[in-house]
C-alpha positions in Angstrom: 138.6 115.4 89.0 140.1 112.5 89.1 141.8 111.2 92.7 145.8 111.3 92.3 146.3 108.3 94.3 144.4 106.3 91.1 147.8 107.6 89.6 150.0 104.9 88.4 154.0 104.8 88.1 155.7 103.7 85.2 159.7 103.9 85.2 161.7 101.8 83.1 163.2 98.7 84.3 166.9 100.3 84.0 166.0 103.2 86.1 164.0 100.9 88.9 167.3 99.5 89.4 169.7 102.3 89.3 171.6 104.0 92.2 170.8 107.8 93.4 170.4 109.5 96.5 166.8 110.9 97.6 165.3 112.3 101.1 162.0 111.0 101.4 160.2 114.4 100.1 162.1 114.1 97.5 161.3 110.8 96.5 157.7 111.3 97.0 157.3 114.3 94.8 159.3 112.8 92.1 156.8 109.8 91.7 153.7 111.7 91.9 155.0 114.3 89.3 156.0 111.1 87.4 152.6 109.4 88.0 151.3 112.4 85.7 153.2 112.0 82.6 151.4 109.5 79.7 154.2 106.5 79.3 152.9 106.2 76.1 153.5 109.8 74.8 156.9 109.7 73.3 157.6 112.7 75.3 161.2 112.0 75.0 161.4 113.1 71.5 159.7 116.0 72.1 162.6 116.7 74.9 160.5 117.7 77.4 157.4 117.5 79.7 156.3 119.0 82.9 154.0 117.9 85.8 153.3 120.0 88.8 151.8 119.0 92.9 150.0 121.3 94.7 149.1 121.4 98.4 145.9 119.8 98.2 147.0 116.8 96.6 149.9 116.3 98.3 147.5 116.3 101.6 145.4 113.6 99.6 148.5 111.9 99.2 150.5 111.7 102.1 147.5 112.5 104.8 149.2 115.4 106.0 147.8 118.6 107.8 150.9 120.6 108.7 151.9 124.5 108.1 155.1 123.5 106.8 153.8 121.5 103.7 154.7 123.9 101.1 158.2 124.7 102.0 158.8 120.9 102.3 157.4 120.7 98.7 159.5 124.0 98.1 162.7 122.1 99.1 161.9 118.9 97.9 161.8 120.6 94.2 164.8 122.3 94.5 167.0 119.6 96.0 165.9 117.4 92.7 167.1 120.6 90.8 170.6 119.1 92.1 170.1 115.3 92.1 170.9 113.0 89.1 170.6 108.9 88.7 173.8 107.0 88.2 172.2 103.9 85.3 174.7 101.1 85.1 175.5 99.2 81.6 177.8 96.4 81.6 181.4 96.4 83.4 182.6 99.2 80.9 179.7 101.5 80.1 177.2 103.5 82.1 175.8 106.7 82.6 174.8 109.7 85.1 171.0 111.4 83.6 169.8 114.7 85.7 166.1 113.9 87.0 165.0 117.3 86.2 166.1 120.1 83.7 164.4 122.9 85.4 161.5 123.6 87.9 159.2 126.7 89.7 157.1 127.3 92.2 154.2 129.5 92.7 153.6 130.0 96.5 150.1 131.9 96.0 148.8 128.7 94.4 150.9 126.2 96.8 152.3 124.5 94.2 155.3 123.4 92.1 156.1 122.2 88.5 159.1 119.9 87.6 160.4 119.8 83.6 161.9 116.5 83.0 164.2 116.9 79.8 165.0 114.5 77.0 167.3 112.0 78.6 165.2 111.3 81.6 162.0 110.9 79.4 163.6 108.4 78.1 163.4 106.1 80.8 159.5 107.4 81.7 157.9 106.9 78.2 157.6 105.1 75.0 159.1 101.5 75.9 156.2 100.4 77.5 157.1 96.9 77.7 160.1 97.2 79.3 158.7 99.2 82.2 157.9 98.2 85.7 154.1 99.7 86.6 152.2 100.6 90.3 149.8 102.2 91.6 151.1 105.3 93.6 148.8 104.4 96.3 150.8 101.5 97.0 154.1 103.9 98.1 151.9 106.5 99.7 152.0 105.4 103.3 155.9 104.5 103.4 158.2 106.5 105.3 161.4 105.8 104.3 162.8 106.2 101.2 164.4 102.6 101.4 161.1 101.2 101.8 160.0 103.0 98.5 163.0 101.7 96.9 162.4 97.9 98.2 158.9 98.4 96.8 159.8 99.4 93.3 162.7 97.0 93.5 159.2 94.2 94.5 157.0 95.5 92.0 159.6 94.8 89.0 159.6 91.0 89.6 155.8 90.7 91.0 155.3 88.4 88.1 157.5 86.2 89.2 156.9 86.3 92.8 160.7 86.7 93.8 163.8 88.3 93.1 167.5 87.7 93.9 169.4 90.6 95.2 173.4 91.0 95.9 174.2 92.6 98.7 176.6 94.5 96.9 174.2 95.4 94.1 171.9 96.3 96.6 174.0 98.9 98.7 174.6 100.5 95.2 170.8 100.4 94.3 170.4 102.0 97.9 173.3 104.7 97.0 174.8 103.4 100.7 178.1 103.9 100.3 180.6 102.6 102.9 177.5 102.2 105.3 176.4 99.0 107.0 179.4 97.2 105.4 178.7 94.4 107.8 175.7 92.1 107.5 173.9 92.2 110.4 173.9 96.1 110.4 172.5 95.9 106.8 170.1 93.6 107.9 168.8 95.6 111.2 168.9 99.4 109.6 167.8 98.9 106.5 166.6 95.4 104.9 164.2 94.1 108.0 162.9 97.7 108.7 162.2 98.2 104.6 160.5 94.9 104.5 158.4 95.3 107.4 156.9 99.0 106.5 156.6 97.5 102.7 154.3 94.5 104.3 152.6 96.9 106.7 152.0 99.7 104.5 151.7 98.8 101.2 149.7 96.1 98.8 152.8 94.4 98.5 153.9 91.4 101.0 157.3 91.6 101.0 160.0 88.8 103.0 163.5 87.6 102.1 165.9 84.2 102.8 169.5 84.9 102.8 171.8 83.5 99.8 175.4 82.5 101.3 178.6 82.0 99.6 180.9 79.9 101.9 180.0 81.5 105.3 179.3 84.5 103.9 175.9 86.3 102.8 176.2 87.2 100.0 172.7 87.6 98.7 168.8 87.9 99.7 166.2 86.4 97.9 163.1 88.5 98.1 159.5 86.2 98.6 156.8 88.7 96.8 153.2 88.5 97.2 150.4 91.2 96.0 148.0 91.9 98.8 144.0 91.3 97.1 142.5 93.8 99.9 144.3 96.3 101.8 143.8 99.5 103.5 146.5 102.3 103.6 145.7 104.4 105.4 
């Protein structure tokens, strides 16, 4: 049977750079159930697909040994049940897309299934080209969710070796909200501890310069480098 940390992510671009909310659990079931669906399917116009986790590969995933594994996966499933991803278009247009349509659990066989409807599938196959790709073992030993986000947000320009990020954009990418509205709080709680796990914990090597306007910052510039040998865990 084939490891799920061989898994790879595909999301389109659009979605990479949206704005939702996520606990950690969440996030990490979400990619691994996304890591199971083919991008090249077309399961979009089909209007649905499902992928499920069980116990086992969770523990595979996340090198975890604790009683409390399924109700966290329990949880995580039906707090995505509730979550949505805000996509942005231009100044006048954008749109709000549930992650999941429906999902179950079966607590004999420690496991859970997600349905991802039409509108989400969307964004998770057919446009290949336009779709940022990595290997789920990259995000396995993060823990925060705004490191996972920084590494997606790394892996979409690993091409190019950098990217350019607003501070504004990024707070929205982050779903922040009225937090860290100052700089250096930003830069403490959220960009310098993200960047540090990211280099630490994943194959990605992840710094940033700051980008002023007048005395402001108004910007970061992110330096990314792909690690040839690392070990996760």
């Amino acid at each position: 049977m084939r490891d799920i940390r061989e898994n790879t992510v595909t999301q389109d671009n659009a979605l990479v750079s949206a704005s939702y909310s996520m606990t950690l659990d969440e996030k990490r079931l979400l990619l691994a159930c996304i890591s199971k669906l083919d991008p090249e399917s077309k399961a979009w116009r089909e209007g649905r697909a499902e992928a499920e986790m069980n116990i086992s590969e969770w523990r595979s995933l996340y090198a975890s040994n604790s009683k409390a594994e399924y109700s966290q996966i329990r949880k995580a499933a039906q707090r995505l049940y509730e979550r949505s991803v805000r996509i942005y278009g231009d100044s006048k247009k954008g749109k709000e897309i549930r992650w999941i349509s429906a999902w179950e659990y079966d607590e004999g066989a420690g496991r859970v299934a997600l349905t991802f409807s039409g509108p989400i599938l969307y964004y998770l196959t057919g446009m290949v080209d336009e779709f940022t790709k990595f290997d789920l073992l990259g995000v396995c030993g993060l823990k925060s969710v705004h490191s996972v986000r920084l590494y997606e947000l790394a892996s979409q320009f690993k091409g190019t070796g950098w990217r350019q990020v607003s501070l504004d954009d990024l707070r929205i990418m982050f779903d922040l909200g009225e937090t860290y509205q100052r700089w250096i709080d930003l830069k403490k709680r959220v960009i310098d501890r993200a960047c540090k796990e990211v280099t630490a914990k994943s194959d990605l090597d992840v710094s940033y310069e700051i980008v002023k306007r007048g005395r402001s910052v108004h910007a970061i510039r992110l330096k990314i480098e792909s690690k040839e040998q690392l070990d996760l865990f």
